[in-house]
Every structure is written in structure tokens, then in C-alpha cells.
C-alpha positions as a Markdown table, in Angstrom:
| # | Residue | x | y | z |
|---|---|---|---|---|
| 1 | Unk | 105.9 | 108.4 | 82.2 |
| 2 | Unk | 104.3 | 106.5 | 79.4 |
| 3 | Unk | 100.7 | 105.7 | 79.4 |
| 4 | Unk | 98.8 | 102.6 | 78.7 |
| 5 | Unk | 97.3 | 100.9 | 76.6 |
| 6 | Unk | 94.9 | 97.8 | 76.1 |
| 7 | Unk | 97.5 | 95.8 | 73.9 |
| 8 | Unk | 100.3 | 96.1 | 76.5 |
| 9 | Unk | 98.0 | 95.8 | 79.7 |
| 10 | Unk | 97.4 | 91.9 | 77.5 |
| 11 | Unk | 100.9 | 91.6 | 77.2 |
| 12 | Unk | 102.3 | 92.3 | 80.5 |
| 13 | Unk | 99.2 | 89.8 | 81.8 |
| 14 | Unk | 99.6 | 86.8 | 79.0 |
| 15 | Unk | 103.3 | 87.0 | 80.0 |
| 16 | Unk | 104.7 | 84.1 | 81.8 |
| 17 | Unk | 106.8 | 85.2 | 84.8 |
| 18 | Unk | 109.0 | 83.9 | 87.8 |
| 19 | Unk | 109.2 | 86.0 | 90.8 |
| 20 | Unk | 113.3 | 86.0 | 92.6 |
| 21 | Unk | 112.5 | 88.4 | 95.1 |
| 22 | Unk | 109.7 | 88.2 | 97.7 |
| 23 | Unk | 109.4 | 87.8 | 100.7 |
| 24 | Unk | 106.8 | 85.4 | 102.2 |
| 25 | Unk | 105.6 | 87.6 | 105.2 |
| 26 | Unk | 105.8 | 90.4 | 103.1 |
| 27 | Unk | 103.0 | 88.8 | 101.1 |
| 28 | Unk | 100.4 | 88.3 | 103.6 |
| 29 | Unk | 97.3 | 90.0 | 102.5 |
| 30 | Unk | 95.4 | 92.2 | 104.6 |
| 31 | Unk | 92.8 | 90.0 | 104.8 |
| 32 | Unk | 95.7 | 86.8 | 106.3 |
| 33 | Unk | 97.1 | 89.3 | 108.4 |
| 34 | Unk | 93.3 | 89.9 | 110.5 |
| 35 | Unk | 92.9 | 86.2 | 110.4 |
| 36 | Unk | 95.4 | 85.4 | 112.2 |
| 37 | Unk | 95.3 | 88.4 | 114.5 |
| 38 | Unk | 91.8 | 87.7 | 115.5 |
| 39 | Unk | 92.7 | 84.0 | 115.9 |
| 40 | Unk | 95.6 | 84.5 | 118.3 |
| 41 | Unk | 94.1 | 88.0 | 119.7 |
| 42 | Unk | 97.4 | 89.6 | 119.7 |
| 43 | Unk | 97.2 | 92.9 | 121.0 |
| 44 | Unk | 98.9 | 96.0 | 119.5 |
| 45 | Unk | 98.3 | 94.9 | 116.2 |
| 46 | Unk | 95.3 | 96.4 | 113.5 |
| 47 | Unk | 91.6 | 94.7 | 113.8 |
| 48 | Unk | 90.2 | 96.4 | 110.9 |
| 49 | Unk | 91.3 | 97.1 | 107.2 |
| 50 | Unk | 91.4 | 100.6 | 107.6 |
| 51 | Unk | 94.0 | 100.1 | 110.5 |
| 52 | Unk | 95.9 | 97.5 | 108.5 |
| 53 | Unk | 96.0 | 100.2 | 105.4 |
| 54 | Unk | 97.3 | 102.9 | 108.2 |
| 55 | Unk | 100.1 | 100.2 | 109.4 |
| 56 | Unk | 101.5 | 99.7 | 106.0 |
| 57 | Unk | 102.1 | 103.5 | 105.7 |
| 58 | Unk | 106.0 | 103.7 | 105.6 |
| 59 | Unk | 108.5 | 106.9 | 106.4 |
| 60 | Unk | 111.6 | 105.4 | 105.6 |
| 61 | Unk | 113.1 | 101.9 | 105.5 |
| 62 | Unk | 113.9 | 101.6 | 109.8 |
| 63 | Unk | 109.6 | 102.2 | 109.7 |
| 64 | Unk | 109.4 | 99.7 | 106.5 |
| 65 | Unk | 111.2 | 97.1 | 109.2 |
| 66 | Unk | 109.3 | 97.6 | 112.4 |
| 67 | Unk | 105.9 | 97.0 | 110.4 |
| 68 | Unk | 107.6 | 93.9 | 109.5 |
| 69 | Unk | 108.9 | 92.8 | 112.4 |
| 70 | Unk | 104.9 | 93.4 | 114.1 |
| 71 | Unk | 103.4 | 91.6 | 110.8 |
| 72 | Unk | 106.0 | 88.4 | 111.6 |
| 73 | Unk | 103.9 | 88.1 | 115.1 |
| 74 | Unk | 100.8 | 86.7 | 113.7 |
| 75 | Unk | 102.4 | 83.4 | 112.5 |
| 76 | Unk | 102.5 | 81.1 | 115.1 |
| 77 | Unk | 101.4 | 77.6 | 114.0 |
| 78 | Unk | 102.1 | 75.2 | 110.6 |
| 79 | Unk | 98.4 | 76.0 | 109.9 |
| 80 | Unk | 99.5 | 79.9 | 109.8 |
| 81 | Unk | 102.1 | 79.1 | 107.8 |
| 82 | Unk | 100.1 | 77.0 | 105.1 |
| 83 | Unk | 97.2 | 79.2 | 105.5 |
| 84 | Unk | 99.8 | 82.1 | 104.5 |
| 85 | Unk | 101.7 | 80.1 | 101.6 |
| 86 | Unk | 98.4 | 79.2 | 99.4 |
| 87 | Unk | 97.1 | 82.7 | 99.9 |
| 88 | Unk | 100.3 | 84.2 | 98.4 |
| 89 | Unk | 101.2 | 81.7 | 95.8 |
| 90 | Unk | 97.3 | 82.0 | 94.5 |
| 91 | Unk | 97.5 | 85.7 | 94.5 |
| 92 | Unk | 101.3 | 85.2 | 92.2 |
| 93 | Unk | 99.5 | 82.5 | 90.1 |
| 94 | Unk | 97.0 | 84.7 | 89.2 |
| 95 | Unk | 99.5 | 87.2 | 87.8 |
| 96 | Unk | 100.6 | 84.1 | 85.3 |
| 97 | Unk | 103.6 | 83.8 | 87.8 |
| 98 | Unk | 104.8 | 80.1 | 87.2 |
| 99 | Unk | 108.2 | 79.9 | 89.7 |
| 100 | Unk | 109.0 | 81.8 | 92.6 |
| 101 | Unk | 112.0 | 81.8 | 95.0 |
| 102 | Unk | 110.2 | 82.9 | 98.3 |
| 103 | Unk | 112.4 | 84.6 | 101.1 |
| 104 | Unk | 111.7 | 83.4 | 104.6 |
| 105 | Unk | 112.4 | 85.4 | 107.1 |
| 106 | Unk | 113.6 | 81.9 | 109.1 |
| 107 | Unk | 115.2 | 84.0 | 112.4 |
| 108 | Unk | 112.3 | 86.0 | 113.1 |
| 109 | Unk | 110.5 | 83.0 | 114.2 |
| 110 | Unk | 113.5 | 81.2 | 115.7 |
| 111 | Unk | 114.0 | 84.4 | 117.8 |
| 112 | Unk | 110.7 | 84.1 | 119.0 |
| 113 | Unk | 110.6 | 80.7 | 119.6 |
| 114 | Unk | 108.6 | 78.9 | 116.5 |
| 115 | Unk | 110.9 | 75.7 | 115.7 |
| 116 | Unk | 112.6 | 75.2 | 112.1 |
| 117 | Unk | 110.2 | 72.2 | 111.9 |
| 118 | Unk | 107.1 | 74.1 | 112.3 |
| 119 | Unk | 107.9 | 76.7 | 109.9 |
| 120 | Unk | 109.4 | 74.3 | 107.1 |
| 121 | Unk | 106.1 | 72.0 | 107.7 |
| 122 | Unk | 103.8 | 75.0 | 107.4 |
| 123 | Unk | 105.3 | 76.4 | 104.4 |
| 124 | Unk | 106.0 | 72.8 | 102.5 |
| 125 | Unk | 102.1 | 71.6 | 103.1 |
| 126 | Unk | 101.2 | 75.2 | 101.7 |
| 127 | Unk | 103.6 | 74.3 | 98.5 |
| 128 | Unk | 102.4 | 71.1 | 97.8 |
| 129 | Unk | 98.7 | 72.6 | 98.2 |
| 130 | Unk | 99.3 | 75.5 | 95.7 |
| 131 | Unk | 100.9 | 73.5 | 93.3 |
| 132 | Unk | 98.2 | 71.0 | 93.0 |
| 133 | Unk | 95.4 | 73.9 | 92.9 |
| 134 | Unk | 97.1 | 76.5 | 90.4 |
| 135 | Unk | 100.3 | 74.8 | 89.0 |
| 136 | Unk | 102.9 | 77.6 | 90.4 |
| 137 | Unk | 106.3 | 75.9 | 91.7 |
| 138 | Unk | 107.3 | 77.7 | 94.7 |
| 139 | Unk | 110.8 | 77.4 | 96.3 |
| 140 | Unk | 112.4 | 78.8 | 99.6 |
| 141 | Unk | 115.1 | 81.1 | 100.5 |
| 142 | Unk | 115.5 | 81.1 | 104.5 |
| 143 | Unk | 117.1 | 84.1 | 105.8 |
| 144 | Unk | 118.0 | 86.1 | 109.0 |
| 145 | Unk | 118.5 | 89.9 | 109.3 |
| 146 | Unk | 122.1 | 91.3 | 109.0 |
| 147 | Unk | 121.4 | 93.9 | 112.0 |
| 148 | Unk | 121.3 | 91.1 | 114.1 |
| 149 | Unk | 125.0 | 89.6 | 113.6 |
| 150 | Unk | 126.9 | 86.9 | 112.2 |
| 151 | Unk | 125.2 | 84.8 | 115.5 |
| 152 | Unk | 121.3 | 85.2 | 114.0 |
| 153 | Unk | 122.7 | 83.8 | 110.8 |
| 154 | Unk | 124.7 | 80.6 | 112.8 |
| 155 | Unk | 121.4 | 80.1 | 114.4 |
| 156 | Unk | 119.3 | 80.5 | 110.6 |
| 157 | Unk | 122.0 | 78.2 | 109.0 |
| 158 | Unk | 121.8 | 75.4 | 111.6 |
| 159 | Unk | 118.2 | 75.1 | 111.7 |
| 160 | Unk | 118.3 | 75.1 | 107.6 |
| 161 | Unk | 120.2 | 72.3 | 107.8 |
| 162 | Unk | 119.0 | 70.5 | 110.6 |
| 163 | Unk | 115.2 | 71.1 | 109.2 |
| 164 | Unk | 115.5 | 72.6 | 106.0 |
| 165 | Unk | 113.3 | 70.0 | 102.7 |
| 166 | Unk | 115.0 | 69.7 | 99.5 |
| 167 | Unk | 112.9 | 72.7 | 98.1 |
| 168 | Unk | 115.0 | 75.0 | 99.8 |
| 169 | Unk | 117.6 | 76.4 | 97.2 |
| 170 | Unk | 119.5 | 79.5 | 99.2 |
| 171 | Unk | 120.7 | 81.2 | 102.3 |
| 172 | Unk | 119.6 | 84.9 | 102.0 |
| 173 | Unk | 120.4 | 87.9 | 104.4 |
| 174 | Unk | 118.4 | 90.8 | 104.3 |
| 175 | Unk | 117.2 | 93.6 | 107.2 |
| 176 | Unk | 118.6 | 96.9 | 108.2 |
| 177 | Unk | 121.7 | 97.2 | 105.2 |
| 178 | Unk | 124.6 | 96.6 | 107.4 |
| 179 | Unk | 128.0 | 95.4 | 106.3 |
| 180 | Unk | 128.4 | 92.4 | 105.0 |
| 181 | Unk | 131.7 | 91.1 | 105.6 |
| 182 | Unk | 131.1 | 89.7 | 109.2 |
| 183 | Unk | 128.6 | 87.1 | 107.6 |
| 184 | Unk | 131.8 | 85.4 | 105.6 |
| 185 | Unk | 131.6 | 82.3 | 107.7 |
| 186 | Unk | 128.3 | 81.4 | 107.8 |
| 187 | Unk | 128.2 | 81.7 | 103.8 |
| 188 | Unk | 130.8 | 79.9 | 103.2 |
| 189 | Unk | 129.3 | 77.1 | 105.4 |
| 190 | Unk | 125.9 | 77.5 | 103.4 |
| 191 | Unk | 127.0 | 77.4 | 100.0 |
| 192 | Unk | 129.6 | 73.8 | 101.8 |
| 193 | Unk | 126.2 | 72.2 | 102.4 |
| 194 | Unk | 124.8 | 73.2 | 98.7 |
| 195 | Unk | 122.9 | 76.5 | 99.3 |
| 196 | Unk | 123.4 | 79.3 | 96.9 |
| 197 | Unk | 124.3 | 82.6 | 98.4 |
| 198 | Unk | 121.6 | 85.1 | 97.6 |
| 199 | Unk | 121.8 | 88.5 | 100.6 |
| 200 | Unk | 120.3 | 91.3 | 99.9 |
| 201 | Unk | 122.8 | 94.4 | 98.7 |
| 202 | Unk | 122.8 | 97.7 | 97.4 |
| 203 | Unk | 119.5 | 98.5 | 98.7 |
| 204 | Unk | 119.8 | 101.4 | 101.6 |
| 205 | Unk | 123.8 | 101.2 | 101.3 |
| 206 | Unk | 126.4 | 101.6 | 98.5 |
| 207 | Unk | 128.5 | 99.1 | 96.0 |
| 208 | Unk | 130.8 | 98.1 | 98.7 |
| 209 | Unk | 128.0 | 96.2 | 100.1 |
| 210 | Unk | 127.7 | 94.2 | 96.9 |
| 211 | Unk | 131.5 | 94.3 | 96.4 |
| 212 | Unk | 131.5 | 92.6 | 99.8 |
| 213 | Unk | 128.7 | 90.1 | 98.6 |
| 214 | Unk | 130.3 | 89.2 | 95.8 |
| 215 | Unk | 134.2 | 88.9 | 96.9 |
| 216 | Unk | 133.6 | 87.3 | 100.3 |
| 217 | Unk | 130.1 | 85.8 | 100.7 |
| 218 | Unk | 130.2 | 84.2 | 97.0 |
| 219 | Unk | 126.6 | 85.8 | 95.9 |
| 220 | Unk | 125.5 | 84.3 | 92.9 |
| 221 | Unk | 122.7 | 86.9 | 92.5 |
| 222 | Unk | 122.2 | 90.5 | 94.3 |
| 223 | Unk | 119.0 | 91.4 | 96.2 |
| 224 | Unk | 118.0 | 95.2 | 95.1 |
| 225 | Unk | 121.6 | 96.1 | 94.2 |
| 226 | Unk | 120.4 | 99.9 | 92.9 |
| 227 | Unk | 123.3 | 101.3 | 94.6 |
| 228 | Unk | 125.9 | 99.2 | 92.4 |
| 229 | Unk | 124.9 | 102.3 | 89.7 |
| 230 | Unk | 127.3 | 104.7 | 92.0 |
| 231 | Unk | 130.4 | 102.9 | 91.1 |
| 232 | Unk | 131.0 | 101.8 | 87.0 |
| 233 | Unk | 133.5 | 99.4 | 87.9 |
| 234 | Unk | 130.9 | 97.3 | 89.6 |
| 235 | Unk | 128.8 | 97.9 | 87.2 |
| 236 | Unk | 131.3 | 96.5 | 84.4 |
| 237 | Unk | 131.6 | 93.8 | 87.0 |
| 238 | Unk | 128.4 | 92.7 | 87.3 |
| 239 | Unk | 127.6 | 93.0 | 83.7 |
| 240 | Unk | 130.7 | 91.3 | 82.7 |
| 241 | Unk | 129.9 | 88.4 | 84.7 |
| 242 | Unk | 126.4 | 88.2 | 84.0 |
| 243 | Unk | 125.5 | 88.6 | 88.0 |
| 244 | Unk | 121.8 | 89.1 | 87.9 |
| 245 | Unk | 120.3 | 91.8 | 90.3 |
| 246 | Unk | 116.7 | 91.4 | 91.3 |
| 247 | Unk | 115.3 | 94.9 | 91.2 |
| 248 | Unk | 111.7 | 95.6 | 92.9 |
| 249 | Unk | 111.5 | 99.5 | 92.0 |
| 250 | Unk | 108.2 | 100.4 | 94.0 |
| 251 | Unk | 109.5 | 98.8 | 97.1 |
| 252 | Unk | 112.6 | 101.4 | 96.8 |
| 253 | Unk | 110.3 | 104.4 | 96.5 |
| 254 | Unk | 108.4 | 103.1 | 99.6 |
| 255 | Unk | 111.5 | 102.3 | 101.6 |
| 256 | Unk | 112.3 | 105.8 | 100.4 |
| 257 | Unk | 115.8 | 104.2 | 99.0 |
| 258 | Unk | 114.7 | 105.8 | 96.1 |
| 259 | Unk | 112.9 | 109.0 | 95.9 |
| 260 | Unk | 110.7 | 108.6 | 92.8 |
| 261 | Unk | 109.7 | 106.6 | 90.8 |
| 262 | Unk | 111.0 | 108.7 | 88.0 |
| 263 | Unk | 114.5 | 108.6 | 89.2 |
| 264 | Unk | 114.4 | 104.9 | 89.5 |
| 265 | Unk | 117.8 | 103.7 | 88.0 |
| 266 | Unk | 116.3 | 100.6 | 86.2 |
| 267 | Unk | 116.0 | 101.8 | 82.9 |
| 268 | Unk | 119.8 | 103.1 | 83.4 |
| 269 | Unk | 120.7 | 99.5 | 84.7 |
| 270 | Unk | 119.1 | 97.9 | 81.7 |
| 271 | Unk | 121.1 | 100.4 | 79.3 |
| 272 | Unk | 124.4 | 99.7 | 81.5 |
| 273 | Unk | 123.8 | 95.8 | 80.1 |
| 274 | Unk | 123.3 | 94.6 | 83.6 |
| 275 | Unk | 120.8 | 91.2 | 84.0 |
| 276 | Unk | 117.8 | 92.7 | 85.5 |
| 277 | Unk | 114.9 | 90.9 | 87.1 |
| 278 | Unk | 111.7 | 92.5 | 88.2 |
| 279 | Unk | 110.2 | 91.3 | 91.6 |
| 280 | Unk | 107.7 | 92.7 | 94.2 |
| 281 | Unk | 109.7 | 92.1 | 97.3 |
| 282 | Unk | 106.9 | 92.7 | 100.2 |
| 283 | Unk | 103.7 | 93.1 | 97.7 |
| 284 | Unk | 100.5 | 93.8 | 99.8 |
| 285 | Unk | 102.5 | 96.4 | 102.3 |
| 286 | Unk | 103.6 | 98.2 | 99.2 |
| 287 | Unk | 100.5 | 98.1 | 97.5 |
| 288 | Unk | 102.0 | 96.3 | 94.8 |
| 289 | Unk | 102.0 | 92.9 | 92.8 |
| 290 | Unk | 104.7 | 91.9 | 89.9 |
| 291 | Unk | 102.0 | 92.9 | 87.1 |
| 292 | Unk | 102.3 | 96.2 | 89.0 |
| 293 | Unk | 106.2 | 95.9 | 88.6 |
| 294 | Unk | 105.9 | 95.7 | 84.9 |
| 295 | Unk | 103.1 | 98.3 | 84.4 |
| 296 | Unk | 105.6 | 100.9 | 86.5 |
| 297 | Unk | 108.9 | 99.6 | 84.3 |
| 298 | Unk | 106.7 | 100.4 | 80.8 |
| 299 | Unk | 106.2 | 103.4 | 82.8 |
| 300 | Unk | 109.8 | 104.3 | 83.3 |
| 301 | Unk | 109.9 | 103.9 | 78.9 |
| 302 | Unk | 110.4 | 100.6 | 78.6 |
| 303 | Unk | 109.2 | 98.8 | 75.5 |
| 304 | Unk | 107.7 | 95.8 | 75.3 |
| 305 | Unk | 111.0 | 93.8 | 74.0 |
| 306 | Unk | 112.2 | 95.6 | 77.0 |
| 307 | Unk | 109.8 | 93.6 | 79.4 |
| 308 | Unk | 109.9 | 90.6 | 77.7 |
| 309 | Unk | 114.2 | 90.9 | 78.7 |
| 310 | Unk | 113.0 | 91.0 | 82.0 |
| 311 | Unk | 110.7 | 88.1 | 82.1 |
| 312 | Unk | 113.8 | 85.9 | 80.5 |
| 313 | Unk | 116.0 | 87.4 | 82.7 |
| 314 | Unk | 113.9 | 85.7 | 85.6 |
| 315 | Unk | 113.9 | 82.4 | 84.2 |
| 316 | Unk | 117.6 | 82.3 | 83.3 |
| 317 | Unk | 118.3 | 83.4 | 86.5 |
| 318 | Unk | 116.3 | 81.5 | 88.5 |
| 319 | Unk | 117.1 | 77.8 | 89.9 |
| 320 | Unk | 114.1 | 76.0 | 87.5 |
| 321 | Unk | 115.7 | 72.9 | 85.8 |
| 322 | Unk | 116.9 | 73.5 | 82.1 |
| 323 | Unk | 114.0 | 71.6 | 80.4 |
| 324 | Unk | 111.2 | 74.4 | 82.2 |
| 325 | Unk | 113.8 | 77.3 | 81.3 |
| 326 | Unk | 113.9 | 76.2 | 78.1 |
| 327 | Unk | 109.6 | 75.9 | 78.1 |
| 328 | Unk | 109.3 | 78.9 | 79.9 |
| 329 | Unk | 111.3 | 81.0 | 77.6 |
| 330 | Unk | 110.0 | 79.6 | 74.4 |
| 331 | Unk | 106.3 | 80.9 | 76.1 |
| 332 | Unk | 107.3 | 84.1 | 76.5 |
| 333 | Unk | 108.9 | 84.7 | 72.9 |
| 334 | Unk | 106.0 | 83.4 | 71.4 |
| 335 | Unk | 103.8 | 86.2 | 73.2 |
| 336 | Unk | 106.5 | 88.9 | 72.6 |
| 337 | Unk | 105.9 | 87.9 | 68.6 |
| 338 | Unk | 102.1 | 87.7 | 68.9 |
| 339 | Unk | 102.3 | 91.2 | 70.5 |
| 340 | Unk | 104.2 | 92.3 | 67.7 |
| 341 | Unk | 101.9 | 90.8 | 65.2 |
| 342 | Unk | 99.1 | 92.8 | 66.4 |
């Protein structure tokens, strides 16, 4: 693993980013999370930070889910909703993150009985708030969890499109890795009604999952997709076709997907010609940020050309408008060549 340095550590922090691949929830901050706790005294759940550091320890990915699952309880009102959406969208501003595409994780609040309306008007007053205060852009992927059936993603869809602003720009499907074929009809209702596809594959299971993704639930980009590297055909595939995966490397060595962070496959994937992103996926229960996510990919031997692929890789594969691709892109050039000036 490479060491640092004080003129990358400037680099990988004056470089403008977008973030593809986190999940709202998965960003509340410890502090959030005890907020909201204390305000709805929900029992079971941690009260101090130690117990909150102790919650986030994960096994495997089925232990990575149940923390979830718990975490999801302590949103209950549009103010919990805002309250969480400024608190992340600061804390990715701060990283000089410009755009994200933020999962919601929609049926887990249907299921227990928060209304489409409530969510969307939580999240969209917490937009409007962090763009005013630090300039980020924020847009929302809703999604439900595969485990649950083709039903929980019916129930997602309909209230997306019964409830759903203009600022949502996908139909995600994420959860325990299960197969993806069953969720054919529901995609191919989303993407009817204008919603890119954009599930999660490849994470916990193997390329058929993203072979599935691709050929029947029309994904335009694949969430994780580490386990396309097993088979080179998808790998040509995706290459070929410029399908971008969004990577999040230290959320597969805490899901245990991967077991080190020296066998993570993204220098490999980047090699193999593949369009990479970088993202953070759940960043305060990994102990993580997308700063992080470039510090561990310089790490892996990465250069700084090499980082400055995966920042333009965001933008280009992200849903920004061509005029702030072309902006963004231009900004991060121009720091690659100051970098290399010295």
C-alpha cells in the first residue's frame, strides 16, 4: 500500500467530485442517529456514542443489513427527513462533493407505514436547504430491497410515481443480493415512466446478477458490480459498452464481500478498461467518507491521473446536465495539471 503525501492529500481534497452511490440512511451520523432516538425514545436502539460505534460493528453483509434495517427506525417525520438530508449533504459538500445521486431506501418506510409524501417532503425541503447553504445538487434514487420480492418493488414504484418531485432520476434495488430476474416488470414499468434503471449487482453474488441487470432490467449503470471480474465476457461487455460500475471498495471489506482491502479488484477493474466510479455507499457505518475512497484507491497504487479518471468517470456518468459536466470536468483537469506542475 502506498503512503501519503502532503501534495496528494491537496489533490484528492481540491478535487471536485460527484458521489453515484450512497445511500441516504446509510449517511446518518452518529450524532443524527441519537437525535432522533432520543426524540422518539425508541427502545432497542444505542443512547450513547460508544453504543452507536459498537452497533456499526459488522460480521458479514446479513449483520451489515439488520443494523440498517434498526438505523431506518429513527426516521419518522419530514423534519427527520430534512434534519437527515442537510446533515449528509453538508458533511459531502465539505469533501468538495458538488452532485450526488442519493439512494432512498423508499420501502423501508412504506413497510412501516411513513407515506411517499412524507418522505419525498422531508428529503426535497432538506435539498433545497443544502443547496442554498453549501451549493451541492443533490438528486434521489428511491429503492426497495430485492429480498423482499417483485411486490416491495410494485409498492416502491407506485408511490414514486404517485409522489415522487422531478429530482428523482432512478429506480434502484438493493438488499440481501438475490436474483434479479423476478424484478423484470417493475423495471420495465420504471424506466416507461422515465426513471433510469440503476439496482445494485455484483456485490455479494456473481456476473449473472449483472448479466441479469443488464439483459432484462435495462441497467444503465451497476451498483458495486465487483463480481463482474469472475467472468471476462462481462467484463468485455461492460467495457465495450461503456456501462459504468460504481465501486465503494471499503464498504466491500466491511460487508466482508471482499476480504481486504488489498485484494480489492479495483485497480484490476481500471486495468480491464472498465468505467469506474468511486462512492462511499453507507459512509458513517463504515467509517468512511468519499475522500476516504480516494485516499484507500491511491492506496491500492493508483496515481494521481488515476484518481482524476475516477472523478470524470462520476461526472460522465452521472445524470448532471451537459453544460455542469462540461464545467465540472474542465475543474478537475485543471487541478490534475496544477498537481503536475508542482
Amino acid at each position: 500500500m502506498k503512503p501519503f503525501s502532503p501534495p496528494v492529500e491537496r489533490f484528492i481534497q481540491d478535487l471536485p467530485k460527484v458521489e453515484l452511490h450512497v445511500h441516504l440512511e446509510g449517511s446518518m451520523s452518529p450524532p443524527v442517529f441519537l437525535r432522533l432516538v432520543e426524540k422518539h425514545g425508541i427502545p432497542g436502539l444505542p443512547r450513547t456514542p460508544e453504543e452507536v460505534a459498537a452497533h456499526y460493528e459488522f460480521r458479514d453483509f446479513a449483520r451489515f443489513i439488520e443494523v440498517y434495517v434498526a438505523s431506518v427506525r429513527v426516521l419518522r417525520d419530514e423534519e427527520d427527513f430534512a434534519l437527515l438530508t442537510v446533515d449528509a449533504a453538508q458533511r459531502l459538500a465539505a469533501q468538495n462533493v458538488r452532485y450526488a445521486e442519493v439512494h432512498i431506501s423508499l420501502y423501508n418506510h412504506l413497510s412501516r407505514g411513513i407515506p411517499a409524501a412524507v418522505v419525498f417532503a422531508g428529503v426535497e425541503h432538506g435539498r433545497r436547504e443544502a443547496e442554498r447553504r453549501h451549493g451541492i445538487r443533490l438528486r434521489w434514487i428511491p429503492d426497495f430491497p430485492g429480498d423482499y420480492g417483485a411486490e416491495a418493488g410494485e409498492r416502491t414504484l407506485d408511490a414514486v410515481l404517485a409522489d415522487g418531485p422531478p429530482s428523482v432520476v432512478g429506480f434502484g434495488v438493493g438488499g440481501v443480493e438475490v436474483d434479479r430476474a423476478p424484478f423484470r416488470e417493475v423495471y420495465d414499468r420504471a424506466r416507461a415512466a422515465g426513471l433510469h434503471s440503476l439496482p445494485h449487482a455484483g456485490e455479494t453474488g456473481g456476473p449473472q446478477n449483472v448479466w441479469t441487470a443488464l439483459t432484462l432490467l435495462g441497467a444503465e449503470r451497476i451498483g458495486h458490480g465487483i463480481g463482474s471480474m469472475a467472468d471476462p465476457r462481462l467484463v468485455d461487455h461492460l467495457g465495450g459498452e461503456r456501462i459504468p460500475v460504481d465501486v465503494a471498495p471499503t464498504s466491500n471489506v466491511r460487508t466482508r464481500a471482499v476480504a481486504d482491502i488489498a485484494e480489492h479488484p479495483l485497480p484490476r477493474m481500471l486495468e480491464a478498461g472498465l468505467v469506474v466510479t468511486l462512492n462511499s455507499d453507507d459512509p458513517p457505518m463504515f467509517g468512511t467518507d468519499l475522500v476516504n475512497e480516494y485516499r484507500t484507491a491511491y492506496a491500492l497504487g493508483l496515481d494521481l491521473p488515476d484518481l482524476a479518471l475516477l472523478a470524470r468517470n462520476g461526472v460522465a456518468a452521472s445524470y448532471l446536465d451537459a453544460a455542469a459536466k462540461r464545467e465540472l470536468t474542465a475543474e478537475i483537469d485543471a487541478v490534475l495539471a496544477a498537481a503536475r506542475r508542482g
